[in-house]
Each structure stands twice: as structure tokens, then as C-alpha cells.
C-alpha positions in Angstrom: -29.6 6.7 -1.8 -29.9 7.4 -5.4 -27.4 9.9 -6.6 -29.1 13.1 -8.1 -29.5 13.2 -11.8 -26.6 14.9 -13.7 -27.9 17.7 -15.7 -24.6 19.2 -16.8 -20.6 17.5 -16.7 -18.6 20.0 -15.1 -21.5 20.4 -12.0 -21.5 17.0 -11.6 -17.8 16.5 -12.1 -16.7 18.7 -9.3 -18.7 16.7 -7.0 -17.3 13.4 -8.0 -13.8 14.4 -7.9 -14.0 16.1 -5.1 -15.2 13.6 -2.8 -13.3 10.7 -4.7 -9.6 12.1 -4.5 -8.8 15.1 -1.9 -5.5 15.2 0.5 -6.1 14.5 4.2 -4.8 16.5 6.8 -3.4 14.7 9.5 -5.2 13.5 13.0 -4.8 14.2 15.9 -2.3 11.7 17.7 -4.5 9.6 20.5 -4.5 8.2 23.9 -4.8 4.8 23.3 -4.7 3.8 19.5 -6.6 0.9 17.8 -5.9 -1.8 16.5 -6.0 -3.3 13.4 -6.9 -7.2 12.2 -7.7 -7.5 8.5 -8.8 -10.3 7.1 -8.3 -10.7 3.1 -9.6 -13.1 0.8 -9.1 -13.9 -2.7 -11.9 -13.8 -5.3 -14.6 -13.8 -2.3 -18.0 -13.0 -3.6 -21.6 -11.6 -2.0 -22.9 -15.4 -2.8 -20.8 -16.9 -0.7 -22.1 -15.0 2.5 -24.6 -17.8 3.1 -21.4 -20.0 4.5 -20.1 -18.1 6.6 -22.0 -17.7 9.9 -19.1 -16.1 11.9 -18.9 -12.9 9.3 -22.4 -12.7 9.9 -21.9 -12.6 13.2 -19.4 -10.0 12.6 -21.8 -7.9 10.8 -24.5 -7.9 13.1 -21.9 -6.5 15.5 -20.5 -3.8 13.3 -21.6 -2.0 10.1 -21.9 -3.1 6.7 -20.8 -1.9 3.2 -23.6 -2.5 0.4 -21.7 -0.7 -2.4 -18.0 -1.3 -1.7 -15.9 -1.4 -5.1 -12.5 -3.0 -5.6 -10.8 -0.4 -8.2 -9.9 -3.5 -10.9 -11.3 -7.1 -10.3 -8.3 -8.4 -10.3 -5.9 -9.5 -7.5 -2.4 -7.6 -7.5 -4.1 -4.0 -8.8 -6.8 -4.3 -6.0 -4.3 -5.2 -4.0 -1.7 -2.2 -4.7 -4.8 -0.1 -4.4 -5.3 -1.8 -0.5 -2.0 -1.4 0.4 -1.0 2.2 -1.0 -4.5 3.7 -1.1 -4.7 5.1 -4.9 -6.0 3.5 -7.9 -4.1 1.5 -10.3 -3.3 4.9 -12.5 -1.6 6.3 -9.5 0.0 2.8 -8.6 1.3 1.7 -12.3 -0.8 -2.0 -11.0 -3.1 -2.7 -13.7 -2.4 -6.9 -14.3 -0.7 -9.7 -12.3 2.6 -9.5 -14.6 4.5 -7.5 -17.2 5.1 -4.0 -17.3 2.3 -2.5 -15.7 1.5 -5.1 -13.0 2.3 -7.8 -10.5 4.9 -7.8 -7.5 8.3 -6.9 -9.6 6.6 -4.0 -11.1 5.3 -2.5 -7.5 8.4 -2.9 -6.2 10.3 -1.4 -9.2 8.1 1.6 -8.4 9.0 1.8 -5.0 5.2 1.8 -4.1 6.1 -0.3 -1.2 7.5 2.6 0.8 4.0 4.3 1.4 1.9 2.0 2.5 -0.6 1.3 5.5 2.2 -0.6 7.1 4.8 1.9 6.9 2.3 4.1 8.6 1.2 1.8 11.0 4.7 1.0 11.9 6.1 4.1 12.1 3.3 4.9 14.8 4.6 2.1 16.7 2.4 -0.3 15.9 3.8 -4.5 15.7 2.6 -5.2 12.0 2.4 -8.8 10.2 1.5 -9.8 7.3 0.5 -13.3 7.1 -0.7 -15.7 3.6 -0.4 -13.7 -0.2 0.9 -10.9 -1.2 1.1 -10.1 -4.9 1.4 -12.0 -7.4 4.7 -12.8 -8.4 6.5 -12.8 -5.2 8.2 -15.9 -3.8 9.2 -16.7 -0.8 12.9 -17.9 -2.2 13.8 -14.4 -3.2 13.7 -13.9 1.0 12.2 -10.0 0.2 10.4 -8.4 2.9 9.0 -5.1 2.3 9.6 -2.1 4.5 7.0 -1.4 7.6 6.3 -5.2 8.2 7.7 -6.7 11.6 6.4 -10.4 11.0 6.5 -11.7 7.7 5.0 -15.0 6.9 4.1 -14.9 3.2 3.5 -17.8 0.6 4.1 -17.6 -3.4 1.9 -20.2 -4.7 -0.2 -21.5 -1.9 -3.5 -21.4 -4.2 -3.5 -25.3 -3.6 -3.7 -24.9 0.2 -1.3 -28.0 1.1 2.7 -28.8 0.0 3.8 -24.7 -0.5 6.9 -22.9 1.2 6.7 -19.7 3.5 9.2 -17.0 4.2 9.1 -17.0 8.1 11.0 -13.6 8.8 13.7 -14.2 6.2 13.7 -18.0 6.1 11.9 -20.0 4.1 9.9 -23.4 5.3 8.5 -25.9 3.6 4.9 -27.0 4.3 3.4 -30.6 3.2 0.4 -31.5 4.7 -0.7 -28.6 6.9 -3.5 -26.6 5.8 -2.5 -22.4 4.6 -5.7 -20.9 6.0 -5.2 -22.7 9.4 -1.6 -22.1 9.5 -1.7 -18.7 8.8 -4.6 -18.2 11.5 -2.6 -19.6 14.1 0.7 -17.8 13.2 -2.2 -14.1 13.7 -3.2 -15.9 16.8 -0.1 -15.8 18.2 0.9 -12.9 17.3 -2.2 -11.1 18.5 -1.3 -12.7 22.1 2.2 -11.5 22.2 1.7 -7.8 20.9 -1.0 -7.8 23.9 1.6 -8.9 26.2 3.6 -6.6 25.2 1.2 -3.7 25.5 1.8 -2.6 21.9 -0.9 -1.2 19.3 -0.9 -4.2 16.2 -1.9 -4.7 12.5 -1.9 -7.8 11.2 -3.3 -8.8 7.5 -4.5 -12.6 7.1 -4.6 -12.6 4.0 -6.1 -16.4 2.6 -5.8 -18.1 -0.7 -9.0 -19.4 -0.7 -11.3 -19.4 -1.9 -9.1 -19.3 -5.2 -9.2 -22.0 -7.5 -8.2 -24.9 -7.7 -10.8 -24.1 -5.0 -8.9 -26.8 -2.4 -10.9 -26.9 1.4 -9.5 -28.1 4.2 -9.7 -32.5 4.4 -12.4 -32.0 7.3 -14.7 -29.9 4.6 -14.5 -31.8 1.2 -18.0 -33.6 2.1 -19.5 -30.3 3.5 -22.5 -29.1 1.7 -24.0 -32.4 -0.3 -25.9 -31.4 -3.6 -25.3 -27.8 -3.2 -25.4 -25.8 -6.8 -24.6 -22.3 -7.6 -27.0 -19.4 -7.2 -29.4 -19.2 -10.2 -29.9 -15.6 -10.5 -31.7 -13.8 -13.2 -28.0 -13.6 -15.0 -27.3 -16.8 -15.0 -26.7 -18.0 -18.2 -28.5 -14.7 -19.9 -27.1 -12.4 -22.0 -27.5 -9.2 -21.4 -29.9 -7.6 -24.1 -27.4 -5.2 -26.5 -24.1 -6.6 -24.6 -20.5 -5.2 -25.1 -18.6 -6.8 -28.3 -16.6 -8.9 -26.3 -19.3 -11.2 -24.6 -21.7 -10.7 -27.5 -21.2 -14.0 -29.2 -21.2 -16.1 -25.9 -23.4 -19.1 -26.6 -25.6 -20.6 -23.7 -23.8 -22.4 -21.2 -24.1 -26.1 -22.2 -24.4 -29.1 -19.5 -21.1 -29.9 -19.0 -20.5 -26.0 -17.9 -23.2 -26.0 -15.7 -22.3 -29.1 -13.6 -18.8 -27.6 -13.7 -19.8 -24.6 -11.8 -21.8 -26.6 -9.3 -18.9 -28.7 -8.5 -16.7 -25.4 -8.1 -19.2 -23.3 -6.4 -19.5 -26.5 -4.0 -16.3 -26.5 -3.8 -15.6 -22.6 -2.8 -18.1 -22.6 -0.5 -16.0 -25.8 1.2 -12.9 -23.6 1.0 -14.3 -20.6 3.0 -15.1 -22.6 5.9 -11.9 -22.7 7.3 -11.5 -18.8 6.7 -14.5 -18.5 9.0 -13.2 -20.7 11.7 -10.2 -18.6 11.4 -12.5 -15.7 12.0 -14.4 -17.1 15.1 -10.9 -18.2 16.4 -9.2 -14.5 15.9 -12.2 -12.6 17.5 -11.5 -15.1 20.8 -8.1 -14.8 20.9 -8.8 -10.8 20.8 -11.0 -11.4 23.6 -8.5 -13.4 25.6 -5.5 -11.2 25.2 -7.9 -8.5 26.3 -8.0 -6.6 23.5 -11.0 -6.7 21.9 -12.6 -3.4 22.9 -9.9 -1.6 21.0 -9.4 -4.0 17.9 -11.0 -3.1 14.1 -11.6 -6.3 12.7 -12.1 -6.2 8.8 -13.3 -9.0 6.7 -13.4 -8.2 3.4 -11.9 -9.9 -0.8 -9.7 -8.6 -3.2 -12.7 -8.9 -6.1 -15.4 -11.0 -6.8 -16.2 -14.0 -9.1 -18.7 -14.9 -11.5 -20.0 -18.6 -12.0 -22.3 -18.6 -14.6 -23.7 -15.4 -14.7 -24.1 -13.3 -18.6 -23.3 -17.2 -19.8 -19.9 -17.0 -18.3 -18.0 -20.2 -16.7 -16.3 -19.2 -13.3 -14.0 -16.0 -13.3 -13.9 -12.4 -13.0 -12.3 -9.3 -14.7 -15.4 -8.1 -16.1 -17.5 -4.7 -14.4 -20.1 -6.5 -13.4 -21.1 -6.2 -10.0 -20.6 -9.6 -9.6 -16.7 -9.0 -9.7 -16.6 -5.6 -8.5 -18.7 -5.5 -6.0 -17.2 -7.2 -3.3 -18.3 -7.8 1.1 -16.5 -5.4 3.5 -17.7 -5.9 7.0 -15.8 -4.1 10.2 -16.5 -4.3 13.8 -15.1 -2.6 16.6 -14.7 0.4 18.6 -16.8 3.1 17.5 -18.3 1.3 15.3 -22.2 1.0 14.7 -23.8 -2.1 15.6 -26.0 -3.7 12.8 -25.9 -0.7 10.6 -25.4 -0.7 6.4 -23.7 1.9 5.0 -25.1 2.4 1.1 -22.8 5.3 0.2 -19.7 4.2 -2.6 -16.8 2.8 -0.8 -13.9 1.5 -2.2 -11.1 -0.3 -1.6 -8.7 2.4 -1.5 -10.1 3.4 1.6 -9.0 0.7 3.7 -4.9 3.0 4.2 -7.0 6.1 5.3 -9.0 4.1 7.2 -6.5 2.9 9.4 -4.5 5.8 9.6 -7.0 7.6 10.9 -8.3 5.2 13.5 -4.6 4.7 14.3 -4.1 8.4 15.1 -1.4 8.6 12.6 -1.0 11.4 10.4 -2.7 10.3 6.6 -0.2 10.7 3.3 -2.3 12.3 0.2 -3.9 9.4 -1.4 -6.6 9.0 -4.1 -8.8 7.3 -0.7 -10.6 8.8 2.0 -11.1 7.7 5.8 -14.0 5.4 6.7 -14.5 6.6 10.0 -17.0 8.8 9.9 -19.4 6.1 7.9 -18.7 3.8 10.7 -20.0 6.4 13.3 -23.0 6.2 11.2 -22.1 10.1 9.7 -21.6 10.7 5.6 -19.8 13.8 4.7 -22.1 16.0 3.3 -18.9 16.4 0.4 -18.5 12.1 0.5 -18.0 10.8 -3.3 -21.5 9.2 -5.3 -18.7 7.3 -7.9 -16.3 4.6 -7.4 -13.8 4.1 -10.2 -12.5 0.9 -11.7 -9.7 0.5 -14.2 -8.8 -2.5 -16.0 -6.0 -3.5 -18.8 -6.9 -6.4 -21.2 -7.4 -9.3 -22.9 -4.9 -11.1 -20.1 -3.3 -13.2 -22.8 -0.1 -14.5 -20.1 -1.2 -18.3 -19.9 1.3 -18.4 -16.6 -1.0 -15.8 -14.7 -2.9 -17.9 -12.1 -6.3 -15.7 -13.3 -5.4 -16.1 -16.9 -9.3 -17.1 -17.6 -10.1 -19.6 -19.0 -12.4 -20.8 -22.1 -15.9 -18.7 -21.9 -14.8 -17.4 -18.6 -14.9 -14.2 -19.8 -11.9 -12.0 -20.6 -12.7 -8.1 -21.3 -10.1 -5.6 -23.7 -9.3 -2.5 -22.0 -12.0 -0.7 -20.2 -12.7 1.7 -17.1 -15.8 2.4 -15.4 -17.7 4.2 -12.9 -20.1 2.6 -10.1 -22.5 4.7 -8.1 -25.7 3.2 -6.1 -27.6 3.8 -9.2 -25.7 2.8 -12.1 -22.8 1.2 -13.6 -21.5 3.3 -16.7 -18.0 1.9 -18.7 -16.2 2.7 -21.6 -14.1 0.3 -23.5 -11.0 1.1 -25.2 -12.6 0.0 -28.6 -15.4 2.7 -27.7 -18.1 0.7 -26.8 -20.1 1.7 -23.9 -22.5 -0.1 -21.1 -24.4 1.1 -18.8 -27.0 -0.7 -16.1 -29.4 1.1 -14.2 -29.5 -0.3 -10.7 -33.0 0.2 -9.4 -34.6 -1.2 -12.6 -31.9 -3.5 -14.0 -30.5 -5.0 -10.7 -28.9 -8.3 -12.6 -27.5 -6.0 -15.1 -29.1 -7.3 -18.1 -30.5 -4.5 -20.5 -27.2 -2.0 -21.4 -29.2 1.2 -22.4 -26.1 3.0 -23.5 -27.5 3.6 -26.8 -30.5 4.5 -25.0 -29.3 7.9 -23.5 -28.9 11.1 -24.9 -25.9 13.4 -26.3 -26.0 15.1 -23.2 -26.1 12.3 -20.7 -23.4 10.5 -22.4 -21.4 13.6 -22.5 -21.4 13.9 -18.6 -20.9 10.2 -18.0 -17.7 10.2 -19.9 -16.3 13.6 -17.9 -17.2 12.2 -14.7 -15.2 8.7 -15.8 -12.2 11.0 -17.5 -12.1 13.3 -13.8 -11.8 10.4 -12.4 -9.1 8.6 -14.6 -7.1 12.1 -14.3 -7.3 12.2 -10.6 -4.1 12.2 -8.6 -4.7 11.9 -4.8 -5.2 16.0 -4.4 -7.5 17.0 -7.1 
């Protein structure tokens, strides 16, 4: 669906808002009350879909997302946006570290104490949270955040083998035992009890991979002979009138491009123990006898470029590349083989679950997928999905700090429908891709549109910025 052409700000505006940020009242308690397995990755992109049959599997079983939007692309904001359900204005969360991101700053905030876990947990669900957090935590500080009842979380496990957990307020030390499998037996077994038990669950998985140093599992590292990364129309093209930051980007010489191959190689190695995982989960469901009332979610915190607009492997930037990100859910209710193409975003996963909990929903900036799984949009269901980001990242200890050419954007938010991307950087210049013509994103006809048009882009984006969960 192409959104309808705006022909004046403050008509289009109220629209926007309105379906982007509006208070929920809360359901109706029910019978028997879902529950919830989400399955998290970290700078999962669309291109790696190919390699992974079981989510595949898992989407032609349940519905489909083909415009969901992380609200940064960039782990601990879209994280704090998953957790709490508001964007990173709302959450303070706009980097990994420093004053306005990363784990000491969301818990300074006290964002912790509204999450989908407290909500889930005061509903009397068993919750877990298994794998990463935010960056910045470690497992040595022994913290566990309210609403979790299993708590099995790593610091630096981004090279897979040789990293420490905090098992429920102890920490163990790892060598040789691979994260993604560990963690997927730890959800395994927790799965089995809470069944047992006859209690309503949600557990997170969430993996490290496929985040670099891109390490798979030993049984994996010759998977995939010869494989190269996707040569889309972007890669390794500018696009024509490009913002000032990626402007001078030469063409990506031969060294680069054998680079990426190796590491898209590589990633695509590193998921296939995440869909093992998946194919495991999904029968332990169906063991414990729980798999007609279980949402399972698969889904990344942001995406990654590798070589697309001349850029060596990263993210950060709003191209749909990195913001544009799988979410695939099956389960009760849900559609079978069905593709939702109205704007989700990631701070819909909270409502999401409350509401398919039963639970009553806190005021957030996100609104309840349900109804989009039934195969129903709200007639009042938003056409924009925000994304706000803080730049250059200039801390050389953040794990995403990018690299040489990698890409690494100033200051910037943007808006994403299903027919454009529109942004505005902090130095003032502007982008804007139209998404039926310009599907790579290559020809920025911001200079292209008139007074008018420009005029209602930026109140749409500034309604958005200024929105705070009941606007």
C-alpha cells in the first residue's frame, strides 16, 4: 500500500501521530493466556534469509512483516525501544555508551521498571531472559533487572566461545561451549519446566550472532564454499546527490570486496546455529505440549550493510539495509502465510505481548500487533515509522564503533513509510528515496521537491520527534 500523497502538514500530521503514539486501554484479562518465545538477533539482515530454512518455515506458518523498522540501527537504543516500547526520545537510549546510551544510562533512568517483562511477570507469567542485553552490562556486576525470573545473560560473548554468564546471580565461566547453543538449551529447559508447571512463559533468546567477529559454531566454519555477498544494485554505487557524510566515499577497492565475502561467508555460517536453535525450540514447544498457545518471534535488533552505497560491513546509516529489519511470528491466531505491508516497528513488540498476554498495556509510544496478525489494519494504523540516531560514534571501545569506510552518519532522524524514506541531518541536509521507483535507494531527490512538500515532510518527522506515548 502506498500512503496517500500529503497535500498539506497538519492533515497529514494528525494522521501520522495519531496512529504512531496513542495510550492503550487495557484488555480484557483471558482464559488461558499465551505465551511468549522471542528470538533476538544482533545485526540480522533481510540477505541473510536465504540461510535460514527453519525461519522460513516459520513464516510460511505465520505472518510476515515487509516494512518493520527498528527506531535507531543500533543495538542498545533498538533494544530499549524492544524492551520499554517508546523511542529512544522517550527512553534517553540513543548510543551504546555515554550519557545518552548503553546499559548504565537505562538503568540510571530507571527504564527497567516498565518493561514487557515486568508486565509479563506481574501477570504471572515465568519470564527468562537468556544471551545479551545492553551493552555495557557484565555479568560480574551480578545485576538482574526487575520482572525476570531466569537470568542467564553474557557481557561480551560477540566471540561465541571463552565468555562468562550470570546464572541467576552467579556468574560461570564458559570455554569451549558454543553461546547460541548454550543459550538454546538453557530456553529449552525452561520451556519444559514452565509447562510442567502449568504456568504462562516468556522467554527472550537473545543471540550474539551474527555480530562480528562473525564466529559460527566449529561444525559450520566450512559451510557455504565460495559464497559472496549479495551484489545488489547498491553495491558499491553511490547514490546520485548523496548526504555530505558518504559523499566522498571512493569505490570499494579489491581488498574490501574480498573482505566482505569472507564476512558475509562468515555471517551466514554464524546464523546456522541460531536456526537450529529455532527448529529445536519449536519441538520442544511441541513436546511440552504447548505449542498451540506459544507466539514464537524471530526477529534482529537492526540490519547491516556489506558493501552497499560503497560502504565496507556496518550499519548506523537509514538505509533500509540497516533499518529495515525481518520480523516473522507464528502462533495462535495468527495468519498462516500472510505478509503484512503496513509500518511496524520495533516498539511494538511490549504492546504486542501485553495484549496477547491479556495484561493490561502501560502508555507507550507502540501499538499492539494483534490485529495485523489476524490479518485486520486499523483503519487509524500509522503510514510512518520513526528512526532517531546520535552521531559520529567516535568511542573506539564501543563494539559497533565502525570502522574505516564502514560508514558512520552525524546526527540525523528520519521517517520510513512503504513509499519513501525522508531524513534530516543535524547539519540540514536532507535525503529522500522513493520506494516504488528507487527501491536500492540511489537517486536522493530532496532537492527535487517542492517548498510545500518539504514543508510537510519535516512536520510529520518533528510530530513524530515530539511525540510522547499519548499524543
Amino acid at each position: 500500500m502506498i500512503p496517500r500523497t500529503i497535500t498539506a502538514a497538519t492533515a497529514v500530521l494528525s494522521v501520522l501521530v495519531a496512529g504512531a503514539c496513542t495510550t492503550k486501554a487495557a484488555s480484557e484479562p483471558r482464559a488461558e493466556q499465551t505465551n511468549v518465545v522471542l528470538v533476538l538477533t544482533d545485526d540480522l539482515s533481510t540477505n541473510l534469509l536465504p540461510y535460514l530454512p527453519s525461519v522460513r518455515a516459520l513464516a510460511s506458518e505465520g505472518t510476515s512483516f515487509a516494512n518493520y523498522t527498528v527506531t535507531d540501527s543500533l543495538c542498545c537504543p533498538s533494544r530499549s525501544s524492544i524492551f520499554t516500547g517508546n523511542f529512544p526520545h522517550d527512553t534517553g537510549i540513543f548510543t551504546n555508551g555515554g550519557a545518552d546510551g548503553g546499559f548504565e544510562t537505562f538503568h540510571k533512568r530507571g527504564e527497567e521498571s516498565s518493561t514487557f517483562a515486568t508486565d509479563l511477570h506481574a501477570a504471572g507469567y515465568r519470564t527468562a531472559m537468556l544471551g545479551k542485553y545492553l551493552n555495557g552490562y557484565l555479568p560480574k556486576d551480578t545485576f538482574v533487572p526487575p520482572g525476570w525470573d531466569e537470568w542467564d545473560v553474557a557481557g561480551n560473548g560477540y566471540g561465541e566461545y571463552n565468555y562468562n554468564l550470570l546464572e541467576n546471580g552467579k556468574v560461570v565461566h564458559y570455554g569451549h561451549d558454543y553461546l547460541t547453543d548454550v543459550v538454546s538449551r538453557k530456553a529449552a529447559g525452561f520451556i519444559t519446566a514452565s509447562a510442567a508447571a502449568r504456568k504462562p512463559f516468556l522467554v527472550e533468546v537473545a543471540t550474539f550472532a551474527p555480530h562480528a567477529p562473525y564466529t559460527p559454531a566449529d561444525q559450520d566454519r566450512d559451510a557455504f564454499p565460495g559464497l559472496t555477498a549479495p551484489r545488489t544494485p547498491a553495491y558499491d554505487t553511490l547514490p546520485a546527490t548523496a548526504p555530505t557524510w558518504l559523499a566522498g566515499r571512493t569505490p570499494l577497492t579489491d581488498a574490501e570486496k574480498q573482505q566482505i565475502d569472507r564476512d558475509f561467508r562468515k555471517r551466514a555460517q554464524s546464523v546456522q546455529a541460531v536456526d537450529r536453535m529455532i527448529t529445536s525450540l519449536r519441538q520442544t514447544l511441541a513436546t511440552a505440549g504447548v505449542a498451540d498457545r506459544t507466539l514464537v518471534v524471530f526477529t534482529s535488533d537492526n540490519g547491516y550493510h556489506m558493501g552497499e552505497h560503497r560502504l565496507t560491513p556496518g550499519k548506523q546509516t537509514a538505509f533500509d539495509t540497516d533499518v529495515r529489519v525481518p520480523l516473522v511470528m507464528a502462533g495462535p491466531g495468527v495468519k498462516a502465510g500472510a505478509t503484512v505491508t503496513a509500518p511496524a516497528e520495533n516498539i511494538d513488540l511490549r504492546a504486542t505481548f501485553d495484549d496477547l498476554a491479556g495484561t493490561g498495556t502501560p502508555a507507550t509510544d507502540g501499538r499492539s500487533l494483534a490485529p495485523l496478525l489476524r490479518g485486520e489494519t486499523p483503519a487509524d494504523w500509522r503510514e510512518a515509522a520513526l528512526v532517531e540516531h546520535h552521531g559520529p560514534d567516535t568511542d573506539p571501545a564501543d563494539p559497533d564503533h565502525p570502522a574505516k569506510n564502514s560508514g558512520n552518519p552525524p546526527t540525523y532522524s528520519a521517517i520510513r513509510t512503504t513509499g519513501y524514506t525522508y531524513v534530516e541531518y543535524a547539519d540540514g541536509t536532507k535525503e529522500y528515496y522513493d520506494h516504488a521507483t528507487d527501491p536500492d535507494q540511489l537517486r536522493n531527490t530532496a532537492g527535487e521537491l517542492d517548498a510545500a512538500r518539504l514543508a510537510a515532510l519535516h512536520a510529520t518527522l518533528t510530530g513524530l520527534v515530539g511525540c510522547h506515548r499519548s499524543c
